[in-house]
C-alpha positions in Angstrom: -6.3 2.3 -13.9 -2.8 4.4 -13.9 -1.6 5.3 -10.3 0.7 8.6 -9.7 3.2 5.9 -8.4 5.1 3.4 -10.2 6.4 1.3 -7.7 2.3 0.9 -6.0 0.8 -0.2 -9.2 -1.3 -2.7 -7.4 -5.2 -2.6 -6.6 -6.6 -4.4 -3.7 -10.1 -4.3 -2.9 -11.3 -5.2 0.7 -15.2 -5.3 1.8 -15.4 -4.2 5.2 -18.7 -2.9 7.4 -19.2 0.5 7.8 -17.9 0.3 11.3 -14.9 -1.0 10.4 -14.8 1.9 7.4 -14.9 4.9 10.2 -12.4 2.9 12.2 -10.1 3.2 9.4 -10.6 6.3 8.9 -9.8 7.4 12.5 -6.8 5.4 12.0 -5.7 7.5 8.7 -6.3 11.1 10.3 -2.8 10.3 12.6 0.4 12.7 10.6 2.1 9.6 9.6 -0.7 8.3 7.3 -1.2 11.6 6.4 -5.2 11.1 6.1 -4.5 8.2 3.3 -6.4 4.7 4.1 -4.3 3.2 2.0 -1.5 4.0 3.8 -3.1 2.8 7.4 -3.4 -1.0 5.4 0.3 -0.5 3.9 1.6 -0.4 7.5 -0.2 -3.0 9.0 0.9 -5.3 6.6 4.7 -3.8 6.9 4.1 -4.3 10.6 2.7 -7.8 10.6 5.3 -8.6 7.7 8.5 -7.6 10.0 6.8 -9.8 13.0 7.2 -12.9 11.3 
């Protein structure tokens, strides 16, 4: 698989319920994730990264 970006050439796959799907996606339409889901999980892990 060849991704647009270079520097996010990693794939992580996640099983999740549908529940937790539509939650996600609530969570992606805010501006700064700019409707990306992908973007929602980069964060949280940014976020719970720069708790540590």
């Amino acid at each position: 698989m060849k991704t647009p970006n270079p520097e996010k050439s990693e794939v992580f796959v996640m099983r999740i319920s549908k529940e937790m799907k539509v939650k996600l996606e609530e969570l992606a339409k805010a501006p700064k994730f700019n409707n990306n889901s992908s973007e929602v999980v980069r964060s949280l892990i940014e976020s719970a990264h720069a708790k540590k």
